[in-house]
Rosetta silent file (secondary structure, phi, psi, omega in degrees, C-alpha in Angstrom):
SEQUENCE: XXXXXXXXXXXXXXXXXXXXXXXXXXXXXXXXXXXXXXXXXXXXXXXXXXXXXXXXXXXXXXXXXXXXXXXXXXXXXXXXXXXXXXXXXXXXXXXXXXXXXXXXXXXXXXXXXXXXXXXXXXXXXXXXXXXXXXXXXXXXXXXXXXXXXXXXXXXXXXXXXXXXXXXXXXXXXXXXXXXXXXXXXXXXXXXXXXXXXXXXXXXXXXXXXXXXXXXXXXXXXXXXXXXXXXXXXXXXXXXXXXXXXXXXXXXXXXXXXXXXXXXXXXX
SCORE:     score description
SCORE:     0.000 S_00000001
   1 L     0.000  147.375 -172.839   14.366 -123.949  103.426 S_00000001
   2 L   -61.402  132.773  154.671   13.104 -120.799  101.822 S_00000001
   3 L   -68.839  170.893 -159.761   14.517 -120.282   98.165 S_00000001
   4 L   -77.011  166.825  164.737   17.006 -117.656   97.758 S_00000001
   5 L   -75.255  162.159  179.088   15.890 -114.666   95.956 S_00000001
   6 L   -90.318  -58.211 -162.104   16.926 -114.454   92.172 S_00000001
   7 L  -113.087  101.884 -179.872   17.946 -110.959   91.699 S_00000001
   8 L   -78.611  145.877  162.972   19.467 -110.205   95.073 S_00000001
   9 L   -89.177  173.042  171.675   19.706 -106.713   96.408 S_00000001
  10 L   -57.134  139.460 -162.576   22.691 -106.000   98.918 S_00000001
  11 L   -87.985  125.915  172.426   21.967 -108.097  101.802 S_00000001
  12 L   -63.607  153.790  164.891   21.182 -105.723  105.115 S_00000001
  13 L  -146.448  111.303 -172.854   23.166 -106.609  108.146 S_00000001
  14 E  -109.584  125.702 -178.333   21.662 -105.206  111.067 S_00000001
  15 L   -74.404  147.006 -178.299   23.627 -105.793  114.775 S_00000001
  16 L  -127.417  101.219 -162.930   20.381 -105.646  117.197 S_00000001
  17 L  -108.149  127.671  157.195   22.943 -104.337  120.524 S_00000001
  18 L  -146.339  141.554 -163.663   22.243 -103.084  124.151 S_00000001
  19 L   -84.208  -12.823  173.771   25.281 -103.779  126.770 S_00000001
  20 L   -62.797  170.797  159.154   22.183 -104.094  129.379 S_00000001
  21 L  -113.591  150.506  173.056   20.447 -107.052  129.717 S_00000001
  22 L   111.015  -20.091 -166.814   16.501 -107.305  130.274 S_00000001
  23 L   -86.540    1.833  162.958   16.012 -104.565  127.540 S_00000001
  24 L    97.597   24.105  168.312   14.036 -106.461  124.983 S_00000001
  25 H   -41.364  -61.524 -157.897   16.995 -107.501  122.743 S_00000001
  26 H   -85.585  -11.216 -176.196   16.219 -111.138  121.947 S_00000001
  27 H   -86.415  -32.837 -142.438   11.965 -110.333  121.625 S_00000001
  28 H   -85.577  -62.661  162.980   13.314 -107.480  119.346 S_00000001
  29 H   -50.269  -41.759  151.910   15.246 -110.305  117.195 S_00000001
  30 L   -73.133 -122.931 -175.906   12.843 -112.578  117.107 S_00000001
  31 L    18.292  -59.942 -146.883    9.752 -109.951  116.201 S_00000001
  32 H   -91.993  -30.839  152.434   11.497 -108.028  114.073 S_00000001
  33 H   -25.961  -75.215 -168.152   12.846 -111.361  112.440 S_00000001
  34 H   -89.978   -6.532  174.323    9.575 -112.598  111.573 S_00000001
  35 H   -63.817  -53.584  163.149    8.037 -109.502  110.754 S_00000001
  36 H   -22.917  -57.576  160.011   10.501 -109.270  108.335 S_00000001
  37 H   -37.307  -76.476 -152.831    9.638 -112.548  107.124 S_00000001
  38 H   -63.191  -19.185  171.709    6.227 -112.300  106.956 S_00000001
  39 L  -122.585   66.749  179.260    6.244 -110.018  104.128 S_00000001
  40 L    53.533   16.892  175.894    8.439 -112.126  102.077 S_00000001
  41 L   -76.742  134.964 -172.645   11.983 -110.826  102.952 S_00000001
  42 L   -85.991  137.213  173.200   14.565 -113.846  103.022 S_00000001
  43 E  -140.681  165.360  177.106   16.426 -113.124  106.412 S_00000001
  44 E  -131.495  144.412  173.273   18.758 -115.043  108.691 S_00000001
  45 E   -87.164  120.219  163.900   18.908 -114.533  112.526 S_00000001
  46 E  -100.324  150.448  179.538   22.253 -115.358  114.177 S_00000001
  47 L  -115.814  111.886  127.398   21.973 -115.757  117.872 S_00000001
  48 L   -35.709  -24.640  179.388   25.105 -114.385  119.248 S_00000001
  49 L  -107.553  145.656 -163.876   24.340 -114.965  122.405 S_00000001
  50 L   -54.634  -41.559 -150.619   25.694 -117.778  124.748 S_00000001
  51 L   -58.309  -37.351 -164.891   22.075 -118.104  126.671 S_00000001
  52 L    83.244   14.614 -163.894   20.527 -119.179  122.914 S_00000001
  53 H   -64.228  -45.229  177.471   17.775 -117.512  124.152 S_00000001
  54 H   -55.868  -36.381 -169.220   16.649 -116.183  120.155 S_00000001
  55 H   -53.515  -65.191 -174.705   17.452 -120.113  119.404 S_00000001
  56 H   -40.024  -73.534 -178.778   15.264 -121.048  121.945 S_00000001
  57 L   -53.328   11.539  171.482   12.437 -118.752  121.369 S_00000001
  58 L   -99.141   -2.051 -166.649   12.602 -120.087  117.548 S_00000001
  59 L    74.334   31.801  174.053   11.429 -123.397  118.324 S_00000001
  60 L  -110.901  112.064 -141.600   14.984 -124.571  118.011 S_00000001
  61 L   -94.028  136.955 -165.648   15.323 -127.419  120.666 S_00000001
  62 L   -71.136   18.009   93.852   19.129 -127.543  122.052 S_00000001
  63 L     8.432  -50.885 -170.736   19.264 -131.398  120.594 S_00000001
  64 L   -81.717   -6.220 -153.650   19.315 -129.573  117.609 S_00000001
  65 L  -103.001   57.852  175.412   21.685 -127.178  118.058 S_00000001
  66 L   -65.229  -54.987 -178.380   24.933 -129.730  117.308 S_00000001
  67 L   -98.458  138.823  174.558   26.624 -127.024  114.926 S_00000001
  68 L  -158.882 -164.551 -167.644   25.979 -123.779  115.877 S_00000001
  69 H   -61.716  -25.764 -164.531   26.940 -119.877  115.357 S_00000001
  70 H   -90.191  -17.563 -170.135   30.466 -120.585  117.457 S_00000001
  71 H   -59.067  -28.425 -149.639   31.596 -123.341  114.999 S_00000001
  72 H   -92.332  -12.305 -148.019   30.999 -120.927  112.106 S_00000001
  73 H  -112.693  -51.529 -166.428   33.009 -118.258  114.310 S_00000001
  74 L  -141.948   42.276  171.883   36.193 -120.597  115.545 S_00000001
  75 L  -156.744  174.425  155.448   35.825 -123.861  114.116 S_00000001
  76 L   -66.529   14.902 -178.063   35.592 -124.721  110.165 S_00000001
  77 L   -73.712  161.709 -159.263   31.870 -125.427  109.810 S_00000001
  78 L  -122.600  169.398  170.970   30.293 -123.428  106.346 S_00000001
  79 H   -46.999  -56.421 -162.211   26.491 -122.038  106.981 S_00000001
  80 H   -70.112    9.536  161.374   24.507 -124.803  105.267 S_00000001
  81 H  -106.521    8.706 -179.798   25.905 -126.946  107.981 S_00000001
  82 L  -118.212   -2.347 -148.458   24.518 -124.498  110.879 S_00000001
  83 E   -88.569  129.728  160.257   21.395 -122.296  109.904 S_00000001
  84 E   -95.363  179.351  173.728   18.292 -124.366  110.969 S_00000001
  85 E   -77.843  149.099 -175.039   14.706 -123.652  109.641 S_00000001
  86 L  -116.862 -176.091  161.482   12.136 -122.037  112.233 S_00000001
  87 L   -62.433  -24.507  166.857    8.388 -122.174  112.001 S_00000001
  88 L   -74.594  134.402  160.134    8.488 -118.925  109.795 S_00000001
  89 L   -77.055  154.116 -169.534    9.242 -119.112  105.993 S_00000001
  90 L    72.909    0.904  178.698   12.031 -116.753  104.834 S_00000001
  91 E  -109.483  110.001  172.318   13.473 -117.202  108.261 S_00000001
  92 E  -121.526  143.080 -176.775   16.676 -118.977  109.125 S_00000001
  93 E  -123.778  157.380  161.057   18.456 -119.103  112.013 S_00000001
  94 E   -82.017   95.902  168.820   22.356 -119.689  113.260 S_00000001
  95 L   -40.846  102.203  159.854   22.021 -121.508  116.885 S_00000001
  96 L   -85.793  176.482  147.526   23.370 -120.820  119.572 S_00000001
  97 L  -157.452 -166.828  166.649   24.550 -122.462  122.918 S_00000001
  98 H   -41.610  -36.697  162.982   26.922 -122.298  125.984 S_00000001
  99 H   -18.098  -78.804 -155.456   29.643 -122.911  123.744 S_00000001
 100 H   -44.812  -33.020 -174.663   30.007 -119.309  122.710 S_00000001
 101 H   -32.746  -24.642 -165.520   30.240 -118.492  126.555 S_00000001
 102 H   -88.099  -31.690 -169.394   34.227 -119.273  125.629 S_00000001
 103 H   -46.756  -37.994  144.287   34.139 -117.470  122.438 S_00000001
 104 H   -23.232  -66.067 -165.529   36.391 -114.359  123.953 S_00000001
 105 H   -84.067  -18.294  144.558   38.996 -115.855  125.243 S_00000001
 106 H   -41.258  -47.388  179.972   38.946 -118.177  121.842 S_00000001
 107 H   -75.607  -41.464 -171.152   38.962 -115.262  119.516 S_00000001
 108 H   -43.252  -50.899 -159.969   41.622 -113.428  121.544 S_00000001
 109 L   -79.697   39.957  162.741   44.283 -115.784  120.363 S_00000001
 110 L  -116.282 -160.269 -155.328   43.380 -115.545  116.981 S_00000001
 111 L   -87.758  -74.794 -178.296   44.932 -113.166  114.076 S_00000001
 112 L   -93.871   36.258 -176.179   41.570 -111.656  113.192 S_00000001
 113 L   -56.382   -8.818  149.452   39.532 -111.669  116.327 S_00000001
 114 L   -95.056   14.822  166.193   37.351 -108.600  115.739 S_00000001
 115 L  -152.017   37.127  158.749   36.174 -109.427  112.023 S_00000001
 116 H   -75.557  -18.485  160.682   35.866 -113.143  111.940 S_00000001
 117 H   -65.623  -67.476 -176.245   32.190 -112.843  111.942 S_00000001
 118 H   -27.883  -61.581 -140.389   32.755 -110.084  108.523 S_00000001
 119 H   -64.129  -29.822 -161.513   35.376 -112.270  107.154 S_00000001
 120 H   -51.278  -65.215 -155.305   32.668 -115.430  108.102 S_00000001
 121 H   -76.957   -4.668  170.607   29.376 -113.756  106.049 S_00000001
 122 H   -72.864   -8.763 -175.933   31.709 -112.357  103.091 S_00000001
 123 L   -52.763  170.921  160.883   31.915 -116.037  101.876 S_00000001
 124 H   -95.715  -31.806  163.318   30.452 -116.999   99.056 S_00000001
 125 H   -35.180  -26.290 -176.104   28.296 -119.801  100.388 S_00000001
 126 H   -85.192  -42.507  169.350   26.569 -117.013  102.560 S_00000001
 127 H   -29.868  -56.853 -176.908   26.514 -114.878   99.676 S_00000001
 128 L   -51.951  -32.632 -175.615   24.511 -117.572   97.603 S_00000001
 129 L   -45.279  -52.988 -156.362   21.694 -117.356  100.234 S_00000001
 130 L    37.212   69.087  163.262   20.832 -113.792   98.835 S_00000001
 131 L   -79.137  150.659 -174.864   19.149 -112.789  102.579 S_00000001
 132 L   -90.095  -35.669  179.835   17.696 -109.337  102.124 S_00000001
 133 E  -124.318  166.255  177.820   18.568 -109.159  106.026 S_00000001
 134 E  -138.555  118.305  141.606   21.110 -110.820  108.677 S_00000001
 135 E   -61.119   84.444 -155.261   20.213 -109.987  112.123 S_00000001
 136 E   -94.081  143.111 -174.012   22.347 -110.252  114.992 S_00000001
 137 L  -108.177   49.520  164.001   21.125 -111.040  118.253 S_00000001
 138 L     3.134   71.263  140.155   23.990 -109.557  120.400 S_00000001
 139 L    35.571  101.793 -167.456   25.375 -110.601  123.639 S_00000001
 140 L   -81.033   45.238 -170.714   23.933 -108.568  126.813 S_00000001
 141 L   179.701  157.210 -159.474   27.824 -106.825  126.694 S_00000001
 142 L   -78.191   22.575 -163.757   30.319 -104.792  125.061 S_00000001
 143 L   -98.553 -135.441 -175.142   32.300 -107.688  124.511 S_00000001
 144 H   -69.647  -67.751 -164.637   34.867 -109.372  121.579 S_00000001
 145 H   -36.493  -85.868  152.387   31.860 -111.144  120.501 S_00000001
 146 H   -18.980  -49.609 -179.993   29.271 -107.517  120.403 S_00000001
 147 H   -81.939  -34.486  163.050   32.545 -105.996  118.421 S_00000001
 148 H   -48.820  -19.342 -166.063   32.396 -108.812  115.549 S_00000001
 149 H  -100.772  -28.774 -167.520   28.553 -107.929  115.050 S_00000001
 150 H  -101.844  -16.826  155.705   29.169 -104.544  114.971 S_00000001
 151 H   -77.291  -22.036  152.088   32.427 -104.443  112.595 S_00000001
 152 H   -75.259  -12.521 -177.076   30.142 -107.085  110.318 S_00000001
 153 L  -103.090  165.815  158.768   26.528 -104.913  110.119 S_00000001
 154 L   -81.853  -15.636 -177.612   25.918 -101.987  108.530 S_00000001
 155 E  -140.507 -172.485 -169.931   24.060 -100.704  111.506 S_00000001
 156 L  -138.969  156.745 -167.049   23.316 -100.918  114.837 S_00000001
 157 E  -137.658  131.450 -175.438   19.710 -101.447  115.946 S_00000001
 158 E  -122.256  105.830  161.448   19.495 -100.058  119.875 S_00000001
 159 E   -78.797  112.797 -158.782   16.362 -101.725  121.853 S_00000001
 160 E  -102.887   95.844  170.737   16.084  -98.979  124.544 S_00000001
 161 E   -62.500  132.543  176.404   13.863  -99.724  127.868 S_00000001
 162 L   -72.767   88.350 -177.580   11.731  -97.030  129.198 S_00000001
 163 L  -141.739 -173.635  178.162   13.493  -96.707  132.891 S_00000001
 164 L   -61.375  -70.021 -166.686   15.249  -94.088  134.246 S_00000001
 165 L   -71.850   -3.643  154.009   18.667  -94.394  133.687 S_00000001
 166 L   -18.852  -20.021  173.831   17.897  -95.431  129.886 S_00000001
 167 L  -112.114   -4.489  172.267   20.163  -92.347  128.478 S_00000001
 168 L   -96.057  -76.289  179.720   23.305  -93.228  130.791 S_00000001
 169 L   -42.026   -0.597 -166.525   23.618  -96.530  129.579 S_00000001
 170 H  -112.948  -19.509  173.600   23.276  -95.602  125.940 S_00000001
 171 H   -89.998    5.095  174.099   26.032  -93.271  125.815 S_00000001
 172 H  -108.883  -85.221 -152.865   28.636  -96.149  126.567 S_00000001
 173 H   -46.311  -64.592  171.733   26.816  -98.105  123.601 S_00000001
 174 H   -24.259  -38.712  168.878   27.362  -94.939  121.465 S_00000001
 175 H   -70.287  -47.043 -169.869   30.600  -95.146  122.404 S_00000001
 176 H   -48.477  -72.077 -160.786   31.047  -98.042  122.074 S_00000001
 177 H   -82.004    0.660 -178.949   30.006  -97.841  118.015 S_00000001
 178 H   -82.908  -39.176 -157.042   32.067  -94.865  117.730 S_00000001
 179 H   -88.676  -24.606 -179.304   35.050  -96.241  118.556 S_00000001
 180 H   -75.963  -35.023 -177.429   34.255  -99.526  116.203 S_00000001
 181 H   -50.357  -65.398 -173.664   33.209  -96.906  113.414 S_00000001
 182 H   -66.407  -26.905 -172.849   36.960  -95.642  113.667 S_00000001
 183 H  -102.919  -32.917 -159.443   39.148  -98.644  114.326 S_00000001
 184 H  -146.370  -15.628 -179.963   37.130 -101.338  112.232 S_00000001
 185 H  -160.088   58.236 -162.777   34.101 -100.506  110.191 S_00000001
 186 L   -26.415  -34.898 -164.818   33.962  -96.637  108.947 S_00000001
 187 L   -76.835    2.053 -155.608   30.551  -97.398  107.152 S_00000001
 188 L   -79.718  143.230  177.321   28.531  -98.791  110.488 S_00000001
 189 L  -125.713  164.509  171.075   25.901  -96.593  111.164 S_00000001
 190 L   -83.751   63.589 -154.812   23.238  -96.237  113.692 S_00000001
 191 L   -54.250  -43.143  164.470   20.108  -97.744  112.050 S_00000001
 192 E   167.808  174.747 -172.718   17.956  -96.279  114.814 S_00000001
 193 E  -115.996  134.158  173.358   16.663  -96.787  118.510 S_00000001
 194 E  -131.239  134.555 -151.384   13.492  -98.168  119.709 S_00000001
 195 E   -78.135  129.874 -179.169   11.984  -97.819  123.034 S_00000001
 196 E  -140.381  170.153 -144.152   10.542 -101.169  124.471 S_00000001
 197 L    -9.911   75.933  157.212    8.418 -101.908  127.352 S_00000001
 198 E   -86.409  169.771 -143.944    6.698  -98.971  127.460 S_00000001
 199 L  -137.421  101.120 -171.655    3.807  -98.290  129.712 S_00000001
 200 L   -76.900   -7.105  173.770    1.705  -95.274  127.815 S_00000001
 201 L  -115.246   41.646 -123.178    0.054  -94.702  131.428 S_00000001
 202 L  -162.593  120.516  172.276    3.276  -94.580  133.390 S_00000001
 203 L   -70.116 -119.362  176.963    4.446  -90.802  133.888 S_00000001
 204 L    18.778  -53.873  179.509    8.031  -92.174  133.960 S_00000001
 205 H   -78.035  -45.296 -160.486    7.774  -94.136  130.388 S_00000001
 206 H   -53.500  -38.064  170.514    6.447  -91.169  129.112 S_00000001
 207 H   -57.689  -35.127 -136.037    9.210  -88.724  130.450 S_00000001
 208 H  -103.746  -31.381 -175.557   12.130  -91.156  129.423 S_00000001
 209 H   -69.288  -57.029 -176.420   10.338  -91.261  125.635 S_00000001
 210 H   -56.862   -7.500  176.146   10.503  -87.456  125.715 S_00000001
 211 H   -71.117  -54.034 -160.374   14.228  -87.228  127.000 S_00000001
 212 H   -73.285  -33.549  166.140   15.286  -89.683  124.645 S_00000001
 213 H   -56.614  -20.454  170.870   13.397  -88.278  121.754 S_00000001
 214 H   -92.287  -28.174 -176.483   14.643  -84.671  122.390 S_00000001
 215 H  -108.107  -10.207 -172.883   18.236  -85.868  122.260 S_00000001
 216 L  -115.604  -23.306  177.935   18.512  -88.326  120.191 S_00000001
 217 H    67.065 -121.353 -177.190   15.548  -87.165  117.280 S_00000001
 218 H   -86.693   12.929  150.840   15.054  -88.900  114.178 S_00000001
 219 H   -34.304  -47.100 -154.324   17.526  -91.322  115.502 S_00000001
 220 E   -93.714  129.202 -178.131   14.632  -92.555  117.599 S_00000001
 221 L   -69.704  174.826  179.768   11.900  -95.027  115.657 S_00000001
 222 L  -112.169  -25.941  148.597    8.146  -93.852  116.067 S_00000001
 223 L   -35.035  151.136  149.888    7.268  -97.111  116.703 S_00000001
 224 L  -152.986  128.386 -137.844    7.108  -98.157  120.438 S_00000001
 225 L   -83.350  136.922  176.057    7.067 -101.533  121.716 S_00000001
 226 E   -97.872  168.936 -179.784    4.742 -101.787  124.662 S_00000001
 227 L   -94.281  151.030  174.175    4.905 -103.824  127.284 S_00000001
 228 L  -116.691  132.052  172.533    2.893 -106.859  126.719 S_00000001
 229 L   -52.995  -82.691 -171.635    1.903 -109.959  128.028 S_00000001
 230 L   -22.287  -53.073  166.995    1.708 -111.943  125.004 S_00000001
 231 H   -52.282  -34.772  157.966    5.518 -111.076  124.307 S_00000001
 232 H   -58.154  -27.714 -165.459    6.130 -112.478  127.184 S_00000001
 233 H   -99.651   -8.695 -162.723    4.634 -115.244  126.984 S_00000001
 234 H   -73.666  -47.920 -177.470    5.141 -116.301  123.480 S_00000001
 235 H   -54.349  -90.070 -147.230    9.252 -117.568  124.365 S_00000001
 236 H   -41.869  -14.116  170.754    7.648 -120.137  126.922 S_00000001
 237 H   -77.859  -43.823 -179.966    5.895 -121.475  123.549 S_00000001
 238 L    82.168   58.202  179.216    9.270 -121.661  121.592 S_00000001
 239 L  -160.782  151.846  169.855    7.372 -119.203  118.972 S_00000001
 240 L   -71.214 -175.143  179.684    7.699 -115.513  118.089 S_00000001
 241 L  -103.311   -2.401  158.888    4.578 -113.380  119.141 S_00000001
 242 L   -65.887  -41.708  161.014    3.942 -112.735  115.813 S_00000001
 243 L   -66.056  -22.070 -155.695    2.768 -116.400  115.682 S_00000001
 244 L   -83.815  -43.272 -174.731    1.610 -116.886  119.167 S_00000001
 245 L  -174.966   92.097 -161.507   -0.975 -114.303  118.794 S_00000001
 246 L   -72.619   13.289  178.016   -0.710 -112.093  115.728 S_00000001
 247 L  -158.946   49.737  179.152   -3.045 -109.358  116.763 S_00000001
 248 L  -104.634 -178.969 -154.898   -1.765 -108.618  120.529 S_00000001
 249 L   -87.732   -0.952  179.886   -0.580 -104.927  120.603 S_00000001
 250 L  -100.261  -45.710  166.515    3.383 -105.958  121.008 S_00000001
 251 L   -22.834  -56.168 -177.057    2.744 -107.941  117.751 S_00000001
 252 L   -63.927  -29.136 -149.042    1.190 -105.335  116.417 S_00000001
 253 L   -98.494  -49.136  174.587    4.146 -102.771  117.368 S_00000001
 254 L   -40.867  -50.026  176.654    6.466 -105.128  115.538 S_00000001
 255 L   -48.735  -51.133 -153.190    4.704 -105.277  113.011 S_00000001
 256 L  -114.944  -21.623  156.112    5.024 -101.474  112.318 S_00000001
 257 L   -83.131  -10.654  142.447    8.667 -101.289  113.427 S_00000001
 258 H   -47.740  -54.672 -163.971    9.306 -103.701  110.171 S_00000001
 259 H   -72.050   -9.037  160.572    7.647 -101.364  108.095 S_00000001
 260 H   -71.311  -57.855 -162.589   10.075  -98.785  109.308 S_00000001
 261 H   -65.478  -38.779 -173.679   13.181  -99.868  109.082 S_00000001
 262 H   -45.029  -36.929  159.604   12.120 -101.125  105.702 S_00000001
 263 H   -44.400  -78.246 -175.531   10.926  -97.684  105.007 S_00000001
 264 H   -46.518  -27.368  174.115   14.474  -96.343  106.238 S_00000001
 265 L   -73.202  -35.170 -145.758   15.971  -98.994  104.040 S_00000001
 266 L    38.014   70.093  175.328   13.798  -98.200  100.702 S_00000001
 267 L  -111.492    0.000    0.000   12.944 -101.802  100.727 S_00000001
């Protein structure tokens, strides 16, 4: 396990959210993960999502995944009995599996079912870690689970696919954080959106960057993830694509949407 930093700064906690699925969430989490990583930032990924797909694509084998992100959520388990270690240094992740699939109708009946993830990473045990980031790998849905990550981050991270209908589905996410903003976490912000598998010779991606870029503005990163084999291909390894092959052009894109948000951060 990585050591903790000594003189921690406030630890970021970025929700990484889209209620589609297919939009380049969990490559987004993983990438942006190890990018993170790679230039010595301590961070921990939670995978949020029932599939485990972020687990998976971590080298984290489901054998391994005994304790995992819902125990820490509805059961009495503390982090240092769930995060495992990946192949990255500075990277740890919370596992998922089907379990969590349940996790709704679990949380309804409790007392604090939209900020048992907050109340979870306010410990002090999490605290001790001193991660510069917490990632969340969100759930393909608006659901209880999606409202814990977003009443625990300070932001919202939007991976936005270059298709048509890319600005009608985004205004229900908006919504979405608006309404969480007001009811549960005043300070949550929009850390920004970034456009993934785009096609720079594709009329289409290009209009949908300029729609989104006219309406939404500096909202919108300048990065833009393209599509790529090698991202694709890299999950069937059970490695990010920063490892698989660290100088393919979605790597590369990754790469350079670290140094933004870090930039946006003044990290």
């Amino acid at each position: 396990m990585s050591d903790p930093k000594k003189s921690g700064s406030k630890t970021k906690i970025i929700a990484i959210a889209n209620q589609k699925g297919g939009v380049g969430k969990t490559t987004t989490a993983i990438n942006l993960g190890t990018a993170l990583a790679a230039v010595e930032k301590n961070v921990l990924l939670i995978d949020l999502d029932p599939q485990g797909n972020a687990s998976t694509g971590l080298g984290i084998e489901p054998t391994e995944r005994e304790t995992t992100t819902y125990d820490l959520l509805l059961g009495d388990a503390r982090l240092q009995d769930v995060v495992c270690e990946t192949q990255v240094p500075y990277l740890l992740v919370s596992p998922a599996n089907t379990d969590l699939a349940s996790a709704d109708i679990d949380l309804a009946n409790t007392d604090n079912r939209t900020t048992r993830l907050r109340d979870v990473l306010n410990r002090a045990e999490v605290k001790d870690y001193n991660f510069d980031y917490i990632l969340i790998d969100c759930p393909p849905s608006l659901n209880l689970l999606t409202v814990n990550a977003m009443a625990a981050a300070d932001s919202v991270l939007v991976p936005l696919q270059s298709e048509f209908f890319a600005l009608e589905g985004l205004s229900q996410l908006m919504l979405s954080i608006r309404e969480v903003r007001q009811a549960l976490n005043p300070t949550l912000r929009i850390e920004g959106v970034v456009l993934t598998m785009h096609d720079s010779r594709n009329n289409l991606s290009k209009q949908v960057e300029k729609d989104v870029r006219d309406n939404l503005g500096a909202l919108v990163f300048k990065t833009v993830i393209p599509r790529n084999v090698r991202l694709s291909e890299a999950p069937s390894y059970a490695m990010p694509a920063l490892l698989y092959d660290h100088k393919s052009a979605g790597s590369i894109a990754y790469q350079k949407l670290a140094a933004e948000v870090l930039r946006r951060n003044h990290r």
